[in-house]
N, CA and C of each residue as an Amber inpcrd file, in Angstrom:
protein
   342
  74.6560000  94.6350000  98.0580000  74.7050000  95.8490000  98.8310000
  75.7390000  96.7890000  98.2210000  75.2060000  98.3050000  97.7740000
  76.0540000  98.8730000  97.1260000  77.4610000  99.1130000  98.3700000
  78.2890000  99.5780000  97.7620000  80.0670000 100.1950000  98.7580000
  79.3180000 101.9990000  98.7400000  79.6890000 102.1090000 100.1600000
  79.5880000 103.4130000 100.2180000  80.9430000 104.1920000 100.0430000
  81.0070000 105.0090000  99.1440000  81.9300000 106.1270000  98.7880000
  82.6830000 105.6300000  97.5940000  82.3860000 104.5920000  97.3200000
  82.6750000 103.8220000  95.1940000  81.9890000 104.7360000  94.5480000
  82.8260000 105.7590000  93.3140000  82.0530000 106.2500000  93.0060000
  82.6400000 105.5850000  91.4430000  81.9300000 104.4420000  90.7810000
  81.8020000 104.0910000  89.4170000  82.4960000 104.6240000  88.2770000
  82.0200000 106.2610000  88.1670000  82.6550000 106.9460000  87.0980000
  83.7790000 107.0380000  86.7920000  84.7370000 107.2370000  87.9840000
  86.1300000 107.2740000  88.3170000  87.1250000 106.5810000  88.2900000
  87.8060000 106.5820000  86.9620000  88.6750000 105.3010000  86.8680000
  89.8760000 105.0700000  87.5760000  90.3310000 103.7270000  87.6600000
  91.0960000 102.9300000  88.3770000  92.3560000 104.3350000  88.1620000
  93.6350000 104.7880000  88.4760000  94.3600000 105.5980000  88.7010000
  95.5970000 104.4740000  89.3180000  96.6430000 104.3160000  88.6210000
  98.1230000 104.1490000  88.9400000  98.2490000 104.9360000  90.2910000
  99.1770000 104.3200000  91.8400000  99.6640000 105.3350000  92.3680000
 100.3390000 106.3490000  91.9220000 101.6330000 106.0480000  91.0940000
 102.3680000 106.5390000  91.1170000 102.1560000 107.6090000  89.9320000
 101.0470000 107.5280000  88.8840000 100.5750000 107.9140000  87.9810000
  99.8460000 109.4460000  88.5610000  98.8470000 109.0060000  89.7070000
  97.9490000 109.7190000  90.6970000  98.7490000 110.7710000  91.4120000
 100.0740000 110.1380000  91.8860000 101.0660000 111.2850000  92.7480000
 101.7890000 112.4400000  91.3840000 102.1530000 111.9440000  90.2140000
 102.8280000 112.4000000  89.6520000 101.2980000 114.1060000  88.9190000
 100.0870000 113.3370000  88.9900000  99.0650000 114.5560000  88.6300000
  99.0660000 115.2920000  89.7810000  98.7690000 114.8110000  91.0680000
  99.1190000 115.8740000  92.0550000  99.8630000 116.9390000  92.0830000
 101.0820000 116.2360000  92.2720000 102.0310000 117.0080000  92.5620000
 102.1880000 118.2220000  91.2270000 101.5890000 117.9860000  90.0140000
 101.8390000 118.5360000  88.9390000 100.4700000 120.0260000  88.7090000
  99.3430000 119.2430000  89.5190000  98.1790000 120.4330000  89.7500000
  99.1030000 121.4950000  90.7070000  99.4820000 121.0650000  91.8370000
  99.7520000 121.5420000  93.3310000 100.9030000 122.3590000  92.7560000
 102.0980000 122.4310000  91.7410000 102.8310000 123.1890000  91.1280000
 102.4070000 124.4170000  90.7450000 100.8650000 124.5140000  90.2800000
 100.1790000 126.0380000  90.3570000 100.0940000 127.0520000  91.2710000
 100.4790000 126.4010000  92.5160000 100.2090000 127.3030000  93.6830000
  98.8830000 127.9150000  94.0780000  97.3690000 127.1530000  93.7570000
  96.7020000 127.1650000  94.1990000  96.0390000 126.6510000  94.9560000
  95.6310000 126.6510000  96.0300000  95.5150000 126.1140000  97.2180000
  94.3140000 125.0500000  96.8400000  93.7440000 123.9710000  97.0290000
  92.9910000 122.9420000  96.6600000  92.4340000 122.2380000  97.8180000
  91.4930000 121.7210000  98.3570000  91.1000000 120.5250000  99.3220000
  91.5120000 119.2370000  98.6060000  91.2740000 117.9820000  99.3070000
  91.7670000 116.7410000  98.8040000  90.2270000 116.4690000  97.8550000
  89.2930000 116.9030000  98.3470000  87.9800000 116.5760000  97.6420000
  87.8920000 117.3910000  96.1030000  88.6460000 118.7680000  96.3850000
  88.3990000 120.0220000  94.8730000  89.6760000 119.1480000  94.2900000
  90.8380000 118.3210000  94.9280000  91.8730000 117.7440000  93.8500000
  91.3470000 116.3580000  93.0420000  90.4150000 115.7510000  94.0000000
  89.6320000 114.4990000  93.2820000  89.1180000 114.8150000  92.5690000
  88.3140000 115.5320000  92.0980000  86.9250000 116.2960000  91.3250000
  87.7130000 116.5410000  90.4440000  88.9420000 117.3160000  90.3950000
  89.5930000 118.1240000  89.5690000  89.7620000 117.1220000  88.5610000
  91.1110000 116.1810000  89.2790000  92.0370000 115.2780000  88.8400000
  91.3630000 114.0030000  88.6800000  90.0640000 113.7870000  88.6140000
  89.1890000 112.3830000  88.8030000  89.7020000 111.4450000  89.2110000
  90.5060000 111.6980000  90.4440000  91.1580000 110.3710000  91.0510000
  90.4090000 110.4880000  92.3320000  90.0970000 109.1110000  92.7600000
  89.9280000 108.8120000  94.3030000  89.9260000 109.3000000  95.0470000
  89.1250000 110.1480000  96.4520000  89.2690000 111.1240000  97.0980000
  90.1520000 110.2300000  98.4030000  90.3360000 108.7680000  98.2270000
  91.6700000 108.0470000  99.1780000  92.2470000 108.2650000  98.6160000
  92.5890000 107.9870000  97.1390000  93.8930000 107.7770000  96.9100000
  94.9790000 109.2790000  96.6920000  93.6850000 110.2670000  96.8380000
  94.6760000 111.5370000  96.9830000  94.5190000 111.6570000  98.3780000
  93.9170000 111.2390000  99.3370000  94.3720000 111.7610000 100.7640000
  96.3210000 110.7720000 101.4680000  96.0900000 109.6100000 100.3670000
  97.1460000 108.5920000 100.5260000  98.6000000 109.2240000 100.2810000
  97.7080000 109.8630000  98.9640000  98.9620000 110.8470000  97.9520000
  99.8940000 112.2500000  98.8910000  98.5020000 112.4070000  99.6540000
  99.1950000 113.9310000 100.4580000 100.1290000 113.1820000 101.3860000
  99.4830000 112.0350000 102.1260000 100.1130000 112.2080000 103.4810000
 101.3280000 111.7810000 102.7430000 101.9430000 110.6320000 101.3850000
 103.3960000 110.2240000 101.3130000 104.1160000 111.5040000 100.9350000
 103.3510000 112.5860000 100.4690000 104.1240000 113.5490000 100.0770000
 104.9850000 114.3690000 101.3270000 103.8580000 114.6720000 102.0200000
 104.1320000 115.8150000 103.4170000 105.4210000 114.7280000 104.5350000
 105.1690000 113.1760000 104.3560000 106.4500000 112.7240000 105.1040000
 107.5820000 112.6070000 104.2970000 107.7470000 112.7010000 102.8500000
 108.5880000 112.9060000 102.0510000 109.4730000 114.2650000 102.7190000
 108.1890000 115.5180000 102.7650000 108.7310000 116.3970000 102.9990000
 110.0510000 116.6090000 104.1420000 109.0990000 115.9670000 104.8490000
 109.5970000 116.3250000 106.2200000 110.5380000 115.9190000 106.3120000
 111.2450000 114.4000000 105.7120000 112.3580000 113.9300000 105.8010000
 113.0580000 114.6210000 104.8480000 113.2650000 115.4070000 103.5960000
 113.9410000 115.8630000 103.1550000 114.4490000 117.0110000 103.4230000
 113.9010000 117.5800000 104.6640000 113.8710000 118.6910000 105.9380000
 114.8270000 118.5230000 106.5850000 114.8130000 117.5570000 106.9660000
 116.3400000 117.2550000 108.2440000 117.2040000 115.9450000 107.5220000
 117.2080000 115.3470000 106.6760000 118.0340000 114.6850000 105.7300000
 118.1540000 115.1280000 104.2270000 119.1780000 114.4170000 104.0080000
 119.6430000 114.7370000 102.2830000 119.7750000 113.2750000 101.9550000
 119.0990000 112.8550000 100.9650000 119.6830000 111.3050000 100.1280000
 121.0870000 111.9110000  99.7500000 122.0070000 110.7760000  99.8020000
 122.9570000 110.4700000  99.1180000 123.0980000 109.2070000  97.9330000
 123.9110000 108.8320000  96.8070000 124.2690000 108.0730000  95.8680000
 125.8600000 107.6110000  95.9600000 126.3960000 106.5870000  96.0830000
 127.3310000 106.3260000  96.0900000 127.7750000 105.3910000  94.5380000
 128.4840000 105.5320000  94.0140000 129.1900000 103.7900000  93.0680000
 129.4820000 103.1220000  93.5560000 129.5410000 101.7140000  94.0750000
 130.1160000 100.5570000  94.3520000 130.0840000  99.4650000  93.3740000
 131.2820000  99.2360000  92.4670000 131.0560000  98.3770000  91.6350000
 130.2640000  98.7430000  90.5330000 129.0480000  97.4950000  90.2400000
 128.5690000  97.7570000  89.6960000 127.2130000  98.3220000  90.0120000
 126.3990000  98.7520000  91.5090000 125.5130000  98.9640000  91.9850000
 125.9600000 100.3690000  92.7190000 124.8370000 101.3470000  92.8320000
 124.3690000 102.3730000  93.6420000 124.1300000 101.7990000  94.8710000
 124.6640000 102.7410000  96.0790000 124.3140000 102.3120000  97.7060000
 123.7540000 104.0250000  97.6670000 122.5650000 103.5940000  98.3380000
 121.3910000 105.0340000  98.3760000 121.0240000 104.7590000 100.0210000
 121.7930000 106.2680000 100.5120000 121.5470000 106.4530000 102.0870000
 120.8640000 107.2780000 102.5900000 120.5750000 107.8000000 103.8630000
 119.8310000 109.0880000 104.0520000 121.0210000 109.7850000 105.1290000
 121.5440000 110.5580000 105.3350000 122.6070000 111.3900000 105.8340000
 121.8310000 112.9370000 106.6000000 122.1020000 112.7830000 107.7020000
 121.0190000 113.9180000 108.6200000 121.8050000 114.9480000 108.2480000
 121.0310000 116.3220000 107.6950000 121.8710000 117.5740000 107.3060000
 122.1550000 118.0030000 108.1000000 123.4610000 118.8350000 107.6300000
 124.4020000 119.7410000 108.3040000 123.7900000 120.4490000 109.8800000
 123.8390000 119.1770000 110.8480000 123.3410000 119.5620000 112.2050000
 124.0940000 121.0950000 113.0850000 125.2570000 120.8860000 112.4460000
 126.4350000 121.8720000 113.1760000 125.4200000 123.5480000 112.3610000
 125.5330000 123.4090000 110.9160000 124.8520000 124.7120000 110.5700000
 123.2820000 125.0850000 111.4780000 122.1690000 123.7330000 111.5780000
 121.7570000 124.3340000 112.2730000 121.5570000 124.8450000 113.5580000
 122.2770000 124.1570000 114.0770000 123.1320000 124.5700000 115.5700000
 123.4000000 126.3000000 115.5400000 124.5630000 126.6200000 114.2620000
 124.2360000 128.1720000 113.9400000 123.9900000 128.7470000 114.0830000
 122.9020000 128.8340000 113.1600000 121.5690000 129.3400000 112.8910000
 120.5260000 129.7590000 114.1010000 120.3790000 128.4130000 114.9590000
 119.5460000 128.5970000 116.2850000 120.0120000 129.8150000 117.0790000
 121.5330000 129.8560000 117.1630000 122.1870000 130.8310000 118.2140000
 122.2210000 132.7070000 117.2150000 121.7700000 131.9930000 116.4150000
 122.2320000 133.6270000 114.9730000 120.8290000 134.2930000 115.5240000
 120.4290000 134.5880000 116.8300000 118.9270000 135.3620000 117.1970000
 119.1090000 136.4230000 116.9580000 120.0410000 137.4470000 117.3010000
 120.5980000 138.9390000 116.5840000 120.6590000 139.5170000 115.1590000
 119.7510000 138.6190000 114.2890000 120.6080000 138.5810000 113.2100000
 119.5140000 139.7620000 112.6140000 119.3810000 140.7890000 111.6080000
 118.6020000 142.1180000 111.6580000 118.6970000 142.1670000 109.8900000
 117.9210000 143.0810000 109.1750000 118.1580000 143.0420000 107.6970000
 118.7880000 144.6740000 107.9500000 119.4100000 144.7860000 107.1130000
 119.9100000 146.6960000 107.0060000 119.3030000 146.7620000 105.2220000
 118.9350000 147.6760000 105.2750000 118.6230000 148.4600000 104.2440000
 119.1340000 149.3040000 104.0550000 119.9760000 149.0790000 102.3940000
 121.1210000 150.0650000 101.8650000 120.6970000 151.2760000 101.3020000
 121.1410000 152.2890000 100.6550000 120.9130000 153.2590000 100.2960000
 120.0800000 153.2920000  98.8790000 119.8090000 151.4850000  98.3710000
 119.1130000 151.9120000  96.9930000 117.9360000 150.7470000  97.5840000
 117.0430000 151.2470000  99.0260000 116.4060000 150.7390000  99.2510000
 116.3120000 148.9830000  99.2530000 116.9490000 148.5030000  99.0970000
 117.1740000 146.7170000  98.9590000 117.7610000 146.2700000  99.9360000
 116.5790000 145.2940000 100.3600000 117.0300000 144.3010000 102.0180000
 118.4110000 143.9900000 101.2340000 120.0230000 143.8860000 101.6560000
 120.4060000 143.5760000 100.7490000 121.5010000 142.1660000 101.4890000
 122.0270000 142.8410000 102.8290000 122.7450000 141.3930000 103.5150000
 122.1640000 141.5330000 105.2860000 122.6590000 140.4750000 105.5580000
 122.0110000 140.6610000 106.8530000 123.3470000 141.0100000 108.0010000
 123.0030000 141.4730000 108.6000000 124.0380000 141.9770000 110.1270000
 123.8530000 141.8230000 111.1140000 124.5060000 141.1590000 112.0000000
 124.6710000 141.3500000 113.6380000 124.5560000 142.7080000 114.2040000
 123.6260000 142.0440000 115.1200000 123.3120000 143.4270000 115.8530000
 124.7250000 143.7460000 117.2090000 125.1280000 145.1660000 116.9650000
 126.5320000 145.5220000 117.9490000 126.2820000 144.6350000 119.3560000
């Protein structure tokens, strides 16, 4: 009994091989489906839907955390450290905040509104 959605032609693809063409098409800034990136990139139309979702939770955690690297000895200790919560604390309350436009036309700093 044939596998439905094996498509033969399409060779076997490394993950990490598969993420690294992604991410390297998706650097064009043209917008793609997961099906126009398979076709494209002749990889697996799973193994690029696999590829998006580790990317987009990559994202997200590098959104509200920062990796850190430490030395100890002779080994690296690799943490995740939640960013600067106090800045966006800030930021949330900065609702006044307005662009002025200087005299040589250029958004140029931003100002509190009086």
């Amino acid at each position: 009994m044939p596998m439905t959605g094996f498509n033969p032609s399409i060779q076997r693809v490394g993950y990490i091989d598969a993420m690294a063409r992604i991410v390297e098409e998706l650097k064009n800034g043209v917008p793609l489906s997961i099906g126009d990136l398979s076709k494209k990139l002749d990889i697996d139309r799973r193994t690029v839907g696999r590829v998006i979702d580790v990317l987009l939770d990559i994202q997200e955690t590098f959104n509200s955390q920062s990796m850190t690297t430490e030395k100890s000895g002779r080994s690296f200790l690799v943490a995740f450290r939640e960013r600067g919560s106090a800045v966006r604390e800030i930021l949330k309350s900065a609702t006044n905040v307005v662009r002025r436009n200087t005299q040589f036309g250029l958004w140029s700093f931003l100002k509190r509104k009086e």
